[in-house]
KOLLOGU-218558 format. One line per field, with one value per residue (C-alpha): residue number from 0; residue in one letter; chain; x, y, z. Coordinates in steps of 0.001 Angstrom, whole numbers, plus 524288, in hexadecimal, padded with zeros to 5 digits. Layout:
N
pos = NUM:...;
code = A:...;
unit = A:...;
c1 = X:...;
c2 = Y:...;
c3 = Z:...;
end
This chain:
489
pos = 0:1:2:3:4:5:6:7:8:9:10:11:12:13:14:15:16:17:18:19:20:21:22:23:24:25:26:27:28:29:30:31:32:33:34:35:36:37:38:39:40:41:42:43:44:45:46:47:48:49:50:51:52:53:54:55:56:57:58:59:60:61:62:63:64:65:66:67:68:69:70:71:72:73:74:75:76:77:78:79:80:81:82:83:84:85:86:87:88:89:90:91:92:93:94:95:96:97:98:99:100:101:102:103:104:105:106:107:108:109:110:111:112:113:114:115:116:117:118:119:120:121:122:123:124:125:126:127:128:129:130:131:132:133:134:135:136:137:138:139:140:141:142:143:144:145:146:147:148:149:150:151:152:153:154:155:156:157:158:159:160:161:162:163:164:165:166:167:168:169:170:171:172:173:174:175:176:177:178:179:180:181:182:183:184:185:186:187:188:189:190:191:192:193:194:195:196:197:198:199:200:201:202:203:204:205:206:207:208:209:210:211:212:213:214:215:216:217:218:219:220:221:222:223:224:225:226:227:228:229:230:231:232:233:234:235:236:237:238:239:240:241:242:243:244:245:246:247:248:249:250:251:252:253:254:255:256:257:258:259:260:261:262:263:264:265:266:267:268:269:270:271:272:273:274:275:276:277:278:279:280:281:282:283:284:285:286:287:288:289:290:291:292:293:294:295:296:297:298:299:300:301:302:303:304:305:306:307:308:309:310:311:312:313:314:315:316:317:318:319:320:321:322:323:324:325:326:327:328:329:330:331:332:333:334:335:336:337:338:339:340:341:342:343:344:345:346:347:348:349:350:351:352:353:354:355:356:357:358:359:360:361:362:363:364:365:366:367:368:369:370:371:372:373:374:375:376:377:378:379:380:381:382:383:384:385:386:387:388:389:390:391:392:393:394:395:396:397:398:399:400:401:402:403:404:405:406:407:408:409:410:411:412:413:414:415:416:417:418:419:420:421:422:423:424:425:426:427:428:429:430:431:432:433:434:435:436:437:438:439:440:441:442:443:444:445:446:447:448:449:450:451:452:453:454:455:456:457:458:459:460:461:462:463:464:465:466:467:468:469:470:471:472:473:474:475:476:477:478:479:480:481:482:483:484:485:486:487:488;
code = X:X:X:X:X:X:X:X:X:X:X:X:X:X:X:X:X:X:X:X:X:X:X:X:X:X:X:X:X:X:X:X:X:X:X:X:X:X:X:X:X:X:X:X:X:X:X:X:X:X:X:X:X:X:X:X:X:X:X:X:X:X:X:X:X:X:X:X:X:X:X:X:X:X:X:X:X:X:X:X:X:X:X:X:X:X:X:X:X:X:X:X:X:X:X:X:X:X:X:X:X:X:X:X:X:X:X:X:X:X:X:X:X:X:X:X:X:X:X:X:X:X:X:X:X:X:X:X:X:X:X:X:X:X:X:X:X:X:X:X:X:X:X:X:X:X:X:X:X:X:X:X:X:X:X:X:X:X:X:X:X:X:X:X:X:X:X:X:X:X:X:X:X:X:X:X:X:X:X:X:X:X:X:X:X:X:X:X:X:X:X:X:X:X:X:X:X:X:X:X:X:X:X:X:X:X:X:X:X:X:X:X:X:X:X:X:X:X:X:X:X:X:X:X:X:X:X:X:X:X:X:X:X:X:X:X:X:X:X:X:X:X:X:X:X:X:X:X:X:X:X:X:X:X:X:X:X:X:X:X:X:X:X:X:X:X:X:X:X:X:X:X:X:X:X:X:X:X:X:X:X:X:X:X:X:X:X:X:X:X:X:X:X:X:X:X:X:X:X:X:X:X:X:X:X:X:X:X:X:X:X:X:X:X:X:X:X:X:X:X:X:X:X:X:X:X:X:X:X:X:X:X:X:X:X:X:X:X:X:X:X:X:X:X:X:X:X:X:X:X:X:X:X:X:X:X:X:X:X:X:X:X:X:X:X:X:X:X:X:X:X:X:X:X:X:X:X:X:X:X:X:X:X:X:X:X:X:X:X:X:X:X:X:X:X:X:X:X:X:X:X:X:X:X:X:X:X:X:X:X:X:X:X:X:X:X:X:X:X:X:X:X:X:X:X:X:X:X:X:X:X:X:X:X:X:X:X:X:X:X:X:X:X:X:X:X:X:X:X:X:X:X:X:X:X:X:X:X:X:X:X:X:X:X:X:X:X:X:X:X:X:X:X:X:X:X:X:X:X:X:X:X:X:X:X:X:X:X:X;
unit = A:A:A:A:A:A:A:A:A:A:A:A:A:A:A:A:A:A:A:A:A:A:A:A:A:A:A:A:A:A:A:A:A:A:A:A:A:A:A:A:A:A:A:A:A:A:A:A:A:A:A:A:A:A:A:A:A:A:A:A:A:A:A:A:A:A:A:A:A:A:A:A:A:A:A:A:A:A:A:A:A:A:A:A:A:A:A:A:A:A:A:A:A:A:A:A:A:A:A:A:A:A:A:A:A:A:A:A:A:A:A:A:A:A:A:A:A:A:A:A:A:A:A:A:A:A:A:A:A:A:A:A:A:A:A:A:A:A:A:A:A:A:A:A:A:A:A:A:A:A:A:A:A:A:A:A:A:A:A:A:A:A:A:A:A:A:A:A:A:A:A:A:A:A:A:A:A:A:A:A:A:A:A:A:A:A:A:A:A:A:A:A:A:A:A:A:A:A:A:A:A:A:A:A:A:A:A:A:A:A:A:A:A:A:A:A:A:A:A:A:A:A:A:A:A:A:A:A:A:A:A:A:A:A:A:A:A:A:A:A:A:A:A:A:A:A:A:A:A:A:A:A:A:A:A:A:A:A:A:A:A:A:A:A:A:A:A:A:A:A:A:A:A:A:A:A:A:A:A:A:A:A:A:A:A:A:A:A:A:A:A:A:A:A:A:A:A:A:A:A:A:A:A:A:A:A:A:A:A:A:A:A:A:A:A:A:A:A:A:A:A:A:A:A:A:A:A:A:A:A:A:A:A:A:A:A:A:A:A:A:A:A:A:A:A:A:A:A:A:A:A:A:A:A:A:A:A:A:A:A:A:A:A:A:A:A:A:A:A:A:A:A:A:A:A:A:A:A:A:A:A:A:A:A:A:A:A:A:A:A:A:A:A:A:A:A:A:A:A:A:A:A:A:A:A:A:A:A:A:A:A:A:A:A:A:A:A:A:A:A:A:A:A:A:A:A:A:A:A:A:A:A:A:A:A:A:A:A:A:A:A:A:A:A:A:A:A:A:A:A:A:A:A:A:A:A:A:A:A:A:A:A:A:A:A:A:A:A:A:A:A:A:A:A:A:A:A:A:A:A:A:A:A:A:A:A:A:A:A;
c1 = 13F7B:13DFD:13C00:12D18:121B2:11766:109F7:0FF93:0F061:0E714:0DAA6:0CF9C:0C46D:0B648:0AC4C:09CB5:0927C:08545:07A39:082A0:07F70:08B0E:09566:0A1EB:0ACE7:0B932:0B059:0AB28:0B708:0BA90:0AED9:0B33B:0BEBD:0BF0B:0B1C6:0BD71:0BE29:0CABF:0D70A:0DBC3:0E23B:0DCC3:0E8A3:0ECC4:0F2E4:101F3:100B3:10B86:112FC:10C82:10EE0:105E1:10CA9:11832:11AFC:123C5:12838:12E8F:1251F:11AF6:11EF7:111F1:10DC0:1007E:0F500:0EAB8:0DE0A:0CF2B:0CD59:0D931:0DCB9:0E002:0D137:0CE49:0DDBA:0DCE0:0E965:0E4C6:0EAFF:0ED8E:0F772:0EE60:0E713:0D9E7:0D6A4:0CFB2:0D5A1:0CEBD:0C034:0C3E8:0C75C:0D46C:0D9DF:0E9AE:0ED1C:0F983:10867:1098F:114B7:10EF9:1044D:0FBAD:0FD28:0F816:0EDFC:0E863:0E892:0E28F:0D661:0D6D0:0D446:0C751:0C329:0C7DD:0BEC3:0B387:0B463:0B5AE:0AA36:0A27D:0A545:0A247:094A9:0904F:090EA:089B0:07CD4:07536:07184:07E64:087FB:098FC:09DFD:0AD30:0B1C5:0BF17:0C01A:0C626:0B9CD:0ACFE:0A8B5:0A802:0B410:0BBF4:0C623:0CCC0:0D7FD:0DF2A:0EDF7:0F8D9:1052B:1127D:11ED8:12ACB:138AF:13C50:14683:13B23:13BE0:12D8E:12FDF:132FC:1252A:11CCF:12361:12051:11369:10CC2:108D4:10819:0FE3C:0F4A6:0F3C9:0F2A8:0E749:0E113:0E2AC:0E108:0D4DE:0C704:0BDF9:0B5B9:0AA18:0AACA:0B72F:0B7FD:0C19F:0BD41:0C37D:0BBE5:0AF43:0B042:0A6ED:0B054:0BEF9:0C998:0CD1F:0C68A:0D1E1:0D925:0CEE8:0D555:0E325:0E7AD:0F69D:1010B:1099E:10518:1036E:0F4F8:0EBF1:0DEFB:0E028:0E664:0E92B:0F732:0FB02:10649:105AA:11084:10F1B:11D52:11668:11C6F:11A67:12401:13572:13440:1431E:140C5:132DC:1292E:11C6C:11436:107DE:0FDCE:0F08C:0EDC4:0E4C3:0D856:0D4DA:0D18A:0C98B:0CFF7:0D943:0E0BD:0E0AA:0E5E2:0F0D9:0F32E:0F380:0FD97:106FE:108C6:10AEA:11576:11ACA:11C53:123EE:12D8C:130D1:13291:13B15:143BD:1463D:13DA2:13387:1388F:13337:12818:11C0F:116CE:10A8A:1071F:0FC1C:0FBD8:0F03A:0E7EB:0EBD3:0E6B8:0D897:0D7D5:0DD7B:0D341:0C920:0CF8D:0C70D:0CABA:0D814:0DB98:0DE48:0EC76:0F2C8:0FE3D:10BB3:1163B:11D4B:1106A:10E83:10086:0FCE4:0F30B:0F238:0F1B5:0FDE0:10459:10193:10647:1123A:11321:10F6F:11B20:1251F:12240:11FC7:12D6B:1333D:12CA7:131D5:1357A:12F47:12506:11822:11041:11734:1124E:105DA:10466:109E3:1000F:0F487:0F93C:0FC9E:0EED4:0E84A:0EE16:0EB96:0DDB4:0DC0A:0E10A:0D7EE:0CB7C:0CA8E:0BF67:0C82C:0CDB2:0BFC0:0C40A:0D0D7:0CEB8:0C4E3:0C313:0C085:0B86D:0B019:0AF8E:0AA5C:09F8F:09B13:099BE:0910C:0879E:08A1D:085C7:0798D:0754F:07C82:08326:0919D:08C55:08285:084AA:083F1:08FFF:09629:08FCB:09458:0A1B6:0A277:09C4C:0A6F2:0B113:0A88E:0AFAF:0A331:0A42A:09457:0956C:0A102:0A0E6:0AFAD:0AB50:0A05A:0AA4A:0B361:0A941:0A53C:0B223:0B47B:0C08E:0CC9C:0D10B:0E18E:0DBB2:0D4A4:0CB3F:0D3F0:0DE1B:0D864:0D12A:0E043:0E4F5:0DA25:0E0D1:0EF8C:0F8CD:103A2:10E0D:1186B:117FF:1172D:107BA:10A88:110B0:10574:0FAE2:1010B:1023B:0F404:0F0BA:0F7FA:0FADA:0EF2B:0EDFA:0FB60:0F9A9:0F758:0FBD6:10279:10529:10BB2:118D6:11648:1100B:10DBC:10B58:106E9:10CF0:1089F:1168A:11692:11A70:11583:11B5D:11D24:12208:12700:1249B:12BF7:12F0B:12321:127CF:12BE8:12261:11DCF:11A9F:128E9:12E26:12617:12002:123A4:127CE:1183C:11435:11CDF:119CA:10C38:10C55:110BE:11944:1206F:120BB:1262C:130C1:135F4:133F7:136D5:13009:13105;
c2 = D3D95:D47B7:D442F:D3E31:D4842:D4550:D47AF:D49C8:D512E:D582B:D5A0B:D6402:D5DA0:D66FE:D6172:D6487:D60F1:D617C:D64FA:D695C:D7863:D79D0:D7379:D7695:D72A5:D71C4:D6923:D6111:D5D60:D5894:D50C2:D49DC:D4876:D418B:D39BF:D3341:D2426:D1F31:D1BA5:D2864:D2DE9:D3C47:D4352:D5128:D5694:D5E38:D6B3F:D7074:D697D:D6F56:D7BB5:D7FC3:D8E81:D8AA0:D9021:D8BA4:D9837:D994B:DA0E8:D9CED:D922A:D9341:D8537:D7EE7:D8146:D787B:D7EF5:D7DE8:D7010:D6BDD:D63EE:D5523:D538E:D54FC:D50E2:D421A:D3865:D2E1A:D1FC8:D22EF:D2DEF:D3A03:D455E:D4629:D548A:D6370:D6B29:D79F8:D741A:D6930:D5BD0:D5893:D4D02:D4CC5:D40AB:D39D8:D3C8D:D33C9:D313E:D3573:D3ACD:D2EE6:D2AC8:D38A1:D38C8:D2B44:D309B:D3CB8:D353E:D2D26:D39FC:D3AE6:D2CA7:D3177:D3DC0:D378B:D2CFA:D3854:D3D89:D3208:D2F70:D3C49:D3BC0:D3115:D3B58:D4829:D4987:D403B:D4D05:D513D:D4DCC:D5061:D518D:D52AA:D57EB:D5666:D6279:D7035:D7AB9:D7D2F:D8366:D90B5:D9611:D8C00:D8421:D77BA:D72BA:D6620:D6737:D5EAB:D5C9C:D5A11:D56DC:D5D86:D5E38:D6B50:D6B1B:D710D:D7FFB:D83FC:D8EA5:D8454:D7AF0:D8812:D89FE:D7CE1:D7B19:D87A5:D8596:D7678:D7936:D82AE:D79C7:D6C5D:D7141:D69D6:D5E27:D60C5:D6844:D6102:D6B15:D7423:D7C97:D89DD:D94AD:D99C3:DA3FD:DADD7:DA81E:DA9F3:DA3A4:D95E4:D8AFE:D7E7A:D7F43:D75DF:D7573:D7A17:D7F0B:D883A:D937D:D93DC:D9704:DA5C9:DA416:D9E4F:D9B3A:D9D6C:D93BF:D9545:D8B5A:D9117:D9F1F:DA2DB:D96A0:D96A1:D8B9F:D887C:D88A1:D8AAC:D81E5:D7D77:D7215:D63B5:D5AF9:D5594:D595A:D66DD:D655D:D5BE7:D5EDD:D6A3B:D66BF:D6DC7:D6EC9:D711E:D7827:D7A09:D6DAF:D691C:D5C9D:D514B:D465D:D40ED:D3676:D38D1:D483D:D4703:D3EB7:D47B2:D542A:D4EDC:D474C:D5259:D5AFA:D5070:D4E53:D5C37:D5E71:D51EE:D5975:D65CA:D5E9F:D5902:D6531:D5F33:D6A7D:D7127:D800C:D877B:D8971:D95E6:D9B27:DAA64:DA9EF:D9C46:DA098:DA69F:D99F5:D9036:D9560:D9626:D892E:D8555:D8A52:D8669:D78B5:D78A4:D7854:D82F5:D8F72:D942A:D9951:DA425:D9F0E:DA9DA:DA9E9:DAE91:DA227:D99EB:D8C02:D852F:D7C72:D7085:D72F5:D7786:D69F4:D6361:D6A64:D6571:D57AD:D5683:D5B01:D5376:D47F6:D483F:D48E8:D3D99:D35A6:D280F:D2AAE:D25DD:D1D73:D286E:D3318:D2B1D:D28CE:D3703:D3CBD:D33AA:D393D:D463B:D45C4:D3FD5:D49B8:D54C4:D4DDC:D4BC4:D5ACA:D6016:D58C0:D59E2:D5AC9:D538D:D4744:D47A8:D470F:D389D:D3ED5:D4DEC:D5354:D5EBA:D5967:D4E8D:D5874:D621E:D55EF:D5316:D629A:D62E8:D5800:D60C0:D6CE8:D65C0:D616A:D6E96:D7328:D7EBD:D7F3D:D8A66:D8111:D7DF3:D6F13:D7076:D7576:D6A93:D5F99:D650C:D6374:D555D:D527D:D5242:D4BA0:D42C8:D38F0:D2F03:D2E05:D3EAD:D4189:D43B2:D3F67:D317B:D303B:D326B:D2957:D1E75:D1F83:D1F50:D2D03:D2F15:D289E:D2415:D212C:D17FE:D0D04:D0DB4:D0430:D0E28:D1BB2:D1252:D0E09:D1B42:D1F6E:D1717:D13DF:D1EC0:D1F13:D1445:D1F36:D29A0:D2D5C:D2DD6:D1E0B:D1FEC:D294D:D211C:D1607:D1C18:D2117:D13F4:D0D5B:D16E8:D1FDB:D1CEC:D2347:D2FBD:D3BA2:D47EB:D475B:D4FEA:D4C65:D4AF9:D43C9:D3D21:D3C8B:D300A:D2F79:D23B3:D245F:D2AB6:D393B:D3EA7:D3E5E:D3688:D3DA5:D36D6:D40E2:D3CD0:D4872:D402D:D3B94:D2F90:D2959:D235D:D1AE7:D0CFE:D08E0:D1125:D0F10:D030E:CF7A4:D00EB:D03B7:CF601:CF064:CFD7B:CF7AB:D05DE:D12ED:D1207:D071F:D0EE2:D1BF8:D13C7:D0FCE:D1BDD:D24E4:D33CF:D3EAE;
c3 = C6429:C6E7F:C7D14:C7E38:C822B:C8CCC:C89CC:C91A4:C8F9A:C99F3:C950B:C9D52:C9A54:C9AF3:CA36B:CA62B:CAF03:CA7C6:CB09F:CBBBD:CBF05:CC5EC:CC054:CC270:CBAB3:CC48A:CCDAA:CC18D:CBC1C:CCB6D:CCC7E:CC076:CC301:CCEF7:CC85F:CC0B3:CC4ED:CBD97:CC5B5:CCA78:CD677:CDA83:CE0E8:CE23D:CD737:CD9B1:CD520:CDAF7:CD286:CC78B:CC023:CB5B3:CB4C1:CB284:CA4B9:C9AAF:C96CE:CA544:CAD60:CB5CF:CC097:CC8EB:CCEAB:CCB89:CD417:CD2A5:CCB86:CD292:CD55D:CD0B0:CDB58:CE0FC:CE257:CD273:CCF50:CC9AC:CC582:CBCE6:CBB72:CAD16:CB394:CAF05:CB7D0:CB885:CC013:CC00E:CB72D:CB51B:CB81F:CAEC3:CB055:CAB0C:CA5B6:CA5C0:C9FA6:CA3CC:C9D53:C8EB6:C8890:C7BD3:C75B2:C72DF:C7E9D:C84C1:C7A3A:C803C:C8F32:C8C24:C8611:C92AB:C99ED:C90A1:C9742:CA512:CA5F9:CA087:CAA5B:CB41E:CAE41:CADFC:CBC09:CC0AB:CB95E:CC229:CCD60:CC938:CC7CE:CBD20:CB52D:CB447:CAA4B:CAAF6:C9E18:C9BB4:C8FB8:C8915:C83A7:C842A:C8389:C8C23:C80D4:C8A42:C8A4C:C91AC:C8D65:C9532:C9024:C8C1B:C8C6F:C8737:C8FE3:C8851:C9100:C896A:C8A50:C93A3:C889E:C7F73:C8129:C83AB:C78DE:C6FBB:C71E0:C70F8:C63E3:C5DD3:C64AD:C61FE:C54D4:C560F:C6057:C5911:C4B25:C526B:C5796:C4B15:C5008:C5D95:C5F39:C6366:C5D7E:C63E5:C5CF4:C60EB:C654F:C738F:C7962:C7144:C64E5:C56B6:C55EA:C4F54:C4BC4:C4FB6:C52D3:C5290:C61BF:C6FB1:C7454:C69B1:C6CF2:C7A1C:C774A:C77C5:C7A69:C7254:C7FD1:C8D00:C9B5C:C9B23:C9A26:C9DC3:C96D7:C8CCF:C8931:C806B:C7459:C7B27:C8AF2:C9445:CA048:CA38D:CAC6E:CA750:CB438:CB0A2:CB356:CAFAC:CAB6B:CA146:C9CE8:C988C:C96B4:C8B28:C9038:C83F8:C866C:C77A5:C7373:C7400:C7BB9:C7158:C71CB:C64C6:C68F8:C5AFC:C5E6E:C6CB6:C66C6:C5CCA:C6413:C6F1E:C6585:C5BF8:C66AE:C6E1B:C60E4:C5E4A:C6B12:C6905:C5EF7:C647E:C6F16:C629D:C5BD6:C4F9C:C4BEB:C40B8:C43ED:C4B7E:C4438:C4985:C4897:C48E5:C519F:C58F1:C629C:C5699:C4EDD:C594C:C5ABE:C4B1D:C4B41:C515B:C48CB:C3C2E:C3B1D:C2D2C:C2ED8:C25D5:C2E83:C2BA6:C361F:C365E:C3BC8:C4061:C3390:C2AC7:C2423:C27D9:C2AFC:C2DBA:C3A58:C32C8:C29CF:C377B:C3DD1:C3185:C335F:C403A:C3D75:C3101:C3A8E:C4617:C3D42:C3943:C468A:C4A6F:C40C3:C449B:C5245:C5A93:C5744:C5E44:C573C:C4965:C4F10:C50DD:C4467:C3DB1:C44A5:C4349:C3556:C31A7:C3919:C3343:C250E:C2851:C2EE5:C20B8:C1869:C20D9:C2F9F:C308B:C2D69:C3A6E:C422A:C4754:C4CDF:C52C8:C5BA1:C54C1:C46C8:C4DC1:C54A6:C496D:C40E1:C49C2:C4C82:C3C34:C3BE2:C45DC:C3FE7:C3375:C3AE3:C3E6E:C494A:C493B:C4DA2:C592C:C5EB9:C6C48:C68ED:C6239:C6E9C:C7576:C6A8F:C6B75:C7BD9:C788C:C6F7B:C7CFA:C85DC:C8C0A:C8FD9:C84B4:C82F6:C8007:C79D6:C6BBE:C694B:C6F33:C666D:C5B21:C6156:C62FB:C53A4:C5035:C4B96:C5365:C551B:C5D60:C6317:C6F05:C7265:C7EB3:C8723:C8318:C8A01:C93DF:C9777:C9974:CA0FD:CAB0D:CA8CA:CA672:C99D3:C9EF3:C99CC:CA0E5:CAF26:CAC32:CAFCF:CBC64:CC13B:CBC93:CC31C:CD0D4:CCDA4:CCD14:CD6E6:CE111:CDF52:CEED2:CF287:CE619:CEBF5:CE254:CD404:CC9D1:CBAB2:CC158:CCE26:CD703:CE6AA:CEF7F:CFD14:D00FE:D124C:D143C:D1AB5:D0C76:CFF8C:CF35A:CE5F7:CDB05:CD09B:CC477:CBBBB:CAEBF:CA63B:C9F89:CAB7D:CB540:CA97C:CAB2A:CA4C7:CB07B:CBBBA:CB89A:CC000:CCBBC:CCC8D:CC954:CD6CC:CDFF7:CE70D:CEE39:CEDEA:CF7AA:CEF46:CE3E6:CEA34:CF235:CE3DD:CDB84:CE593:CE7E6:CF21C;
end
């Protein structure tokens, strides 16, 4: 099979302060932040070894220049090897590097547990009429959008022209299965009762580096912190952040699938569509699954019999192959079987069907899909306070399913994957948090009393792992023991 693909998810999560006149999100999402009580280490972050311009299509080699507030004082590393930090007025979750896709599913719902411990300790210091909420979600509702983006670590041997072909369309149809519902349309697309996903109103480019505006299906940044010789990293802006344990597994593990694939030479054609930004927001809207959508050659689809195309032909190339990969193509395949007959069947499994199912049951009691308390039940619905949200209440009545266990997610809140460099970071986090003064993805810097700095470069993914680095951890007491064996300028 083709070289193994490292995951990781940031999710911009929306935050409020009821009852505070003057609230202001960039300082908010600081004050939470640094509220956050877990075994951390708050250093500054390196963005000059950053470069968010750079463009995959060759153009654009600007550096990174850290955004308002973005700085070492709102910049957290986390023992389980993620960042915790301001993003765009939002706090931002980065979970750590995974070695596959369950395994990234899992840490991203640990970054659920780590801002609502945030937000529970920085409720304890505002006023008593006051109340933070922080939202997992990807809408104010306004206008605004935040995002939650999904980080694949490729072969450089991929030709960027090659992914945008085979992603495009995979992209706009899996949206089915990776939306989390949201009643209304913003940006000035066609009025709609409920849609499928947050996000798909937001997209107005088929290719394109921006993030913010004029947001494109398939973005650009040529950033992989990681040897930019060996590695590209495809840096995905188009998806909605999930609650659904099932969903988040799904929607990384097709994709990583899907580009193993790619990588082997094993998808049989392109399936292009005519119109792939008009196709996304109808997408979208097409909660009965029936919409057919034009591809380039005249024929149509529909988004379900696209993703079944996708499913038989990566089913086949993972023949004979991983656990995970059979794991996966199980949950897809039911999914998809379940979407066709009736949509409602998979209310235990996606956000969107699960939210959808519960907005029905109002409407059915009176109140009217335009009623701002279905606005307000669908913010509730991504509340990350277990005692408001509406997903926990359907977790705790066992309405959804769920992949892991409590002493799972509670153990990833604090150790970091033992297979990637995630473990190495987590450890000196841990450890050493005494002697950490900066990091970024790719390394890390020491202040060890000598006249210089220490940085420790850390430019492959899968090593730094506990296999790797292990025992030399386990017998360095200090960080001065540890650098004398491993080295760094």
């Amino acid at each position: 099979m083709a070289h193994p693909i490292v995951i990781g998810t940031e999710t911009e999560f929306g935050i409020s302060i009821r009852n505070q006149p003057d609230f202001n999100s960039s300082l908010a999402s600081g004050f939470v932040i640094n509220a956050y009580r877990g075994e951390r280490a708050r250093v500054q972050w390196l963005f000059e070894e950053e470069f968010p311009g750079r463009d995959a299509r060759g153009f654009g080699f600007e550096s990174g220049e850290p955004g308002e507030y973005e700085s070492g004082v709102v910049n957290i590393v986390l023992a389980n090897g993620a960042r915790l930090y301001v993003d765009h007025a939002h706090p931002e979750y980065s979970s750590p590097e995974c070695a596959n896709a369950r395994q990234a599913a899992l840490y991203d719902t640990a970054g659920e547990v780590v801002m609502a411990r945030a937000a529970e300790a920085a409720q304890q210091l505002v006023r008593e009429n006051e109340v933070i909420g922080i939202y997992k979600n990807n809408t104010d509702g306004k206008g605004n959008s935040y995002g939650f983006h999904e980080n694949y670590l490729v072969p450089r041997s991929i030709a960027f022209g090659d992914i945008v072909s085979a992603v495009t369309t995979f992209f706009v149809t899996r949206q089915i299965f990776t939306g989390s519902g949201k009643v209304g349309s913003e940006n000035r697309r066609p009025d709609t009762r409920f849609q499928i996903t947050q996000r798909a109103d937001f997209f107005e480019e088929e290719v394109g580096l921006e993030t913010t505006l004029k947001r494109p299906i398939v973005n650009t940044r040529d950033e992989p912190h990681a040897d930019p010789e060996k590695y590209r990293r495809l840096h995905v802006i188009i998806g909605d952040a999930n609650l659904s344990e099932t969903q988040t597994f799904l929607k990384l593990g097709s994709t990583a699938l899907l580009l193993q694939a790619l990588d082997d030479g094993a998808l049989p054609e392109n399936l292009e569509l005519a119109d792939p930004v008009e196709s996304c927001w109808r997408v979208s809207r097409d909660v009965d699954l029936n919409l057919r959508l034009r591809m380039a050659d005249g024929s149509t689809v529909t988004a379900l019999e696209l993703q079944r195309q996708y499913w038989e032909w990566l089913s086949k190339y993972a023949e004979s192959e991983t656990d995970e990969a059979e794991e996966l193509l199980d949950v897809w395949a039911q999914v998809l079987e379940d979407l066709e007959h009736d949509a409602l069947l998979t209310a235990d499994r996606l956000d969107w069907v699960a939210k959808y199912q519960l907005f029905l049951g109002y409407r059915d009691r009176g109140v009217a899909w335009d009623d701002p308390k279905m606005r307000l039940l669908d913010l509730q619905y991504h509340d990350v306070n277990p005692e408001r949200s509406l997903y926990q209440k359907l977790l705790q009545r066992g309405s959804m399913q769920r992949l892991f266990s409590e002493d799972e997610v509670d153990r990833a809140v604090t150790q970091a994957p033992e297979d990637t460099r995630a473990w190495f970071r987590g450890q000196c986090v841990t450890k050493y948090f005494d002697a950490l003064v900066a990091a970024n993805w790719d390394s890390l810097v020491f202040d060890t009393g000598e006249r210089l700095m220490r940085r420790v470069p850390m430019m492959e993914p899968l090593r730094g792992s506990k296999a790797i680095v292990g025992d030399l951890v386990a017998r360095s007491d200090t960080v001065a023991e540890l650098l004398a064996e491993i080295g760094g300028s």
